[in-house]
MARFI-362371 format. One record per residue: residue number from 1; chain; z, y, x of N, C-alpha, C in turn. Coordinates in steps of 0.2 Angstrom, whole numbers. Example, Ala and Ser with C-alpha at 12.3 -4.5 7.8 and 13.67 -1.06 7.14 Angstrom:
% MARFI-362371
+-------+------+-------+-------+-------+-------+-------+-------+-------+-------+-------+
: bamar : minu :   nzz :   nyy :   nxx :  cazz :  cayy :  caxx :   czz :   cyy :   cxx :
+-------+------+-------+-------+-------+-------+-------+-------+-------+-------+-------+
:     1 :    A :    39 :   -28 :    66 :    39 :   -22 :    62 :    39 :   -16 :    66 :
:     2 :    A :    35 :   -11 :    64 :    36 :    -5 :    68 :    39 :     0 :    64 :
+-------+------+-------+-------+-------+-------+-------+-------+-------+-------+-------+
This chain:
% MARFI-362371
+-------+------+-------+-------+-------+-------+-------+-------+-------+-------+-------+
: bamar : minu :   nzz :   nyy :   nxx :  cazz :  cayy :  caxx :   czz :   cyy :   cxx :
+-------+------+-------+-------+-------+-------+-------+-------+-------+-------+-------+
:     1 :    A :  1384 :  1138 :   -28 :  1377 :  1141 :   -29 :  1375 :  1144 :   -23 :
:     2 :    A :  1369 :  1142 :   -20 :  1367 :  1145 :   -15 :  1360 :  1152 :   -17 :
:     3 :    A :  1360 :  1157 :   -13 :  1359 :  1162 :   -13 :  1352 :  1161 :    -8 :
:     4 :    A :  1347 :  1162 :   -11 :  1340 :  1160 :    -6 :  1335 :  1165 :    -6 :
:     5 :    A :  1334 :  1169 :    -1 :  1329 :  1174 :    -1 :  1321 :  1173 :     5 :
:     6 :    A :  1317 :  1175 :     4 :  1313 :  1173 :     8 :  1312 :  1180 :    12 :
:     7 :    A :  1315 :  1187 :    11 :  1315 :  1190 :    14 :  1315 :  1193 :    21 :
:     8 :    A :  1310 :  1195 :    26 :  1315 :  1197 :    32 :  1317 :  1205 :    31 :
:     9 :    A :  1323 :  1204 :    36 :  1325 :  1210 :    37 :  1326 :  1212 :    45 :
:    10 :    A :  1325 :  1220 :    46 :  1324 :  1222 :    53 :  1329 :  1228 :    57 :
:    11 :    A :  1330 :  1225 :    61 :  1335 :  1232 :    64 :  1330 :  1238 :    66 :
:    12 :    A :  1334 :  1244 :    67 :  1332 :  1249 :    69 :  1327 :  1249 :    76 :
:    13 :    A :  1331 :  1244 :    78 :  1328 :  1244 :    85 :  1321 :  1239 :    86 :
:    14 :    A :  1320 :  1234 :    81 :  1318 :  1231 :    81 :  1310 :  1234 :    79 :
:    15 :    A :  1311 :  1238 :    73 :  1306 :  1243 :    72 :  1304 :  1248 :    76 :
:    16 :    A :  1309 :  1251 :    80 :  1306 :  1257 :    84 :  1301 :  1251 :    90 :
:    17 :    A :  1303 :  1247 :    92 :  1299 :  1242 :    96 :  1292 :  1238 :    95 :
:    18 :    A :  1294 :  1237 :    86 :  1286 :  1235 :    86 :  1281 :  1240 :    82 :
:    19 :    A :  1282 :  1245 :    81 :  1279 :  1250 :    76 :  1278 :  1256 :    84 :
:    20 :    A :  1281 :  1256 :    90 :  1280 :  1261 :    95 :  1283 :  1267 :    92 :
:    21 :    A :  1288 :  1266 :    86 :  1290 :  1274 :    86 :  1296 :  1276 :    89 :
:    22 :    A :  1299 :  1283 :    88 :  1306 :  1283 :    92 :  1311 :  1281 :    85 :
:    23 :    A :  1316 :  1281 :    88 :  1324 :  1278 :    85 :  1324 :  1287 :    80 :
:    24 :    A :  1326 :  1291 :    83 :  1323 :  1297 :    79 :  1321 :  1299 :    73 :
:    25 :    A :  1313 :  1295 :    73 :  1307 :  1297 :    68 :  1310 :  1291 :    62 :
:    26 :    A :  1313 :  1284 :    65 :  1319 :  1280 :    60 :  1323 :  1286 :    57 :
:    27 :    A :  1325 :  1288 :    61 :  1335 :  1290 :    57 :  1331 :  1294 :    53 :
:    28 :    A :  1327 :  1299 :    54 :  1324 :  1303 :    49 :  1324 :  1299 :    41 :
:    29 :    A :  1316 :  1294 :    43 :  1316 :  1294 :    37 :  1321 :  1286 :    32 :
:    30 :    A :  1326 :  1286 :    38 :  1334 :  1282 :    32 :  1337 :  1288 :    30 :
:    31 :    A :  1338 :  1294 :    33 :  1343 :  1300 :    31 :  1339 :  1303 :    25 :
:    32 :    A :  1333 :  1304 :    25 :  1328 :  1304 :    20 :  1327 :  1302 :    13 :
:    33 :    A :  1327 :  1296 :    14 :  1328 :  1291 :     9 :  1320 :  1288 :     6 :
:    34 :    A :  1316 :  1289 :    15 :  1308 :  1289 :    12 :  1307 :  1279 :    13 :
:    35 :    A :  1313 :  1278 :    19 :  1313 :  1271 :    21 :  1321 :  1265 :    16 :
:    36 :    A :  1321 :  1262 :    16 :  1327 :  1259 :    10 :  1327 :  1256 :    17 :
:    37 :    A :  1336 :  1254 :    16 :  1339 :  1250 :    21 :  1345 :  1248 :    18 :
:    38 :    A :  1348 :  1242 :    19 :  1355 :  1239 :    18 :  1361 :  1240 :    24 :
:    39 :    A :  1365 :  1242 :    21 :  1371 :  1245 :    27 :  1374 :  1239 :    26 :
:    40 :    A :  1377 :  1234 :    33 :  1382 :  1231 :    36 :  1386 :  1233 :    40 :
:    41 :    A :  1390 :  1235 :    36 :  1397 :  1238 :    40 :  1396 :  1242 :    38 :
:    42 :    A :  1400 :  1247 :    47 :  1402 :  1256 :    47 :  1395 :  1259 :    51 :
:    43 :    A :  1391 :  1253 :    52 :  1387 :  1257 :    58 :  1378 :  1255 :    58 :
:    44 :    A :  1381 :  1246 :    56 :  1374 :  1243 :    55 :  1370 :  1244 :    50 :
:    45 :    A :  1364 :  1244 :    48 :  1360 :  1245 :    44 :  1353 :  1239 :    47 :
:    46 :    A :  1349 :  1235 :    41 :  1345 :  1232 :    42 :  1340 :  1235 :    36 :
:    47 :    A :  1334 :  1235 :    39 :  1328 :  1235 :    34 :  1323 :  1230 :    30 :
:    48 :    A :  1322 :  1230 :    26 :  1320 :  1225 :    23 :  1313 :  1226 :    26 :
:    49 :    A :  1308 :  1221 :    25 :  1302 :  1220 :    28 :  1297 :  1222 :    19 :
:    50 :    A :  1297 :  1224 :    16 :  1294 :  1225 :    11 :  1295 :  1233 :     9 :
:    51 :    A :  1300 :  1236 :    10 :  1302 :  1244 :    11 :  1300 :  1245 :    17 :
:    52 :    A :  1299 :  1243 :    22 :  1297 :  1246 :    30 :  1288 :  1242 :    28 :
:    53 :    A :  1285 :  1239 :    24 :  1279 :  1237 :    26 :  1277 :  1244 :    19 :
:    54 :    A :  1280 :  1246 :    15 :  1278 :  1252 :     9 :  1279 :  1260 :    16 :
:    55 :    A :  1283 :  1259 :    18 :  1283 :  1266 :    21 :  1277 :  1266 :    27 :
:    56 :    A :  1275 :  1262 :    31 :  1268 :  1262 :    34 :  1264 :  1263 :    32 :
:    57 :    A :  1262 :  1262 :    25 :  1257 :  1261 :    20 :  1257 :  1270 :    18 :
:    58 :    A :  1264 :  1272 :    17 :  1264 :  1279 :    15 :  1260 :  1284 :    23 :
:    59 :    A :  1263 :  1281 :    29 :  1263 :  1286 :    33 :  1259 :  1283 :    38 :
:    60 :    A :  1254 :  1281 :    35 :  1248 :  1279 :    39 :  1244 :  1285 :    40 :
:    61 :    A :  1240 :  1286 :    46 :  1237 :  1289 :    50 :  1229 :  1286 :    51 :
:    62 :    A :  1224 :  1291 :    48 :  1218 :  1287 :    51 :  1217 :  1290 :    56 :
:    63 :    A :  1214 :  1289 :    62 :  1210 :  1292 :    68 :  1202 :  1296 :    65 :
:    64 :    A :  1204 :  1302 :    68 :  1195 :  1305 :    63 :  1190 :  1301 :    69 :
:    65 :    A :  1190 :  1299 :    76 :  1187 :  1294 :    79 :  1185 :  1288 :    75 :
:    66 :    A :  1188 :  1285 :    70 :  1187 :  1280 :    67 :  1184 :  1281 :    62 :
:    67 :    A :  1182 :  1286 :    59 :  1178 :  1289 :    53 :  1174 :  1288 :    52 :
+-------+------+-------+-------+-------+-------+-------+-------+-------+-------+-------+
């Protein structure tokens, strides 16, 4: 039986690169537990692209210039 998901999922670094944040403001909210991530192994950790597109949505920012 094969195992099929259509999910992606993203490295830490992979988000600190396309979102412009620091690695930091990540560890925060994986230590937190505001962003959900699957641990491989002792060290690596991926994020799922559906808990990382929920936590933007939480910590979005309007610009009052945009108002």
């Amino acid at each position: 039986m094969l195992l099929q998901h259509n999910q992606h999922y993203y490295t830490k670094a992979e988000v600190t690169e396309i979102l412009n944040i620091s690695l930091a403001k990540i560890n925060r909210a994986l230590a937190s537990q505001e962003l959900g991530f699957i641990k491989v192994g002792k060290r690596s950790v991926r994020i799922p692209e559906e808990d990382l597109q929920r936590w933007i949505k939480r910590n979005e920012v309007i610009s009052p210039s945009i108002i």
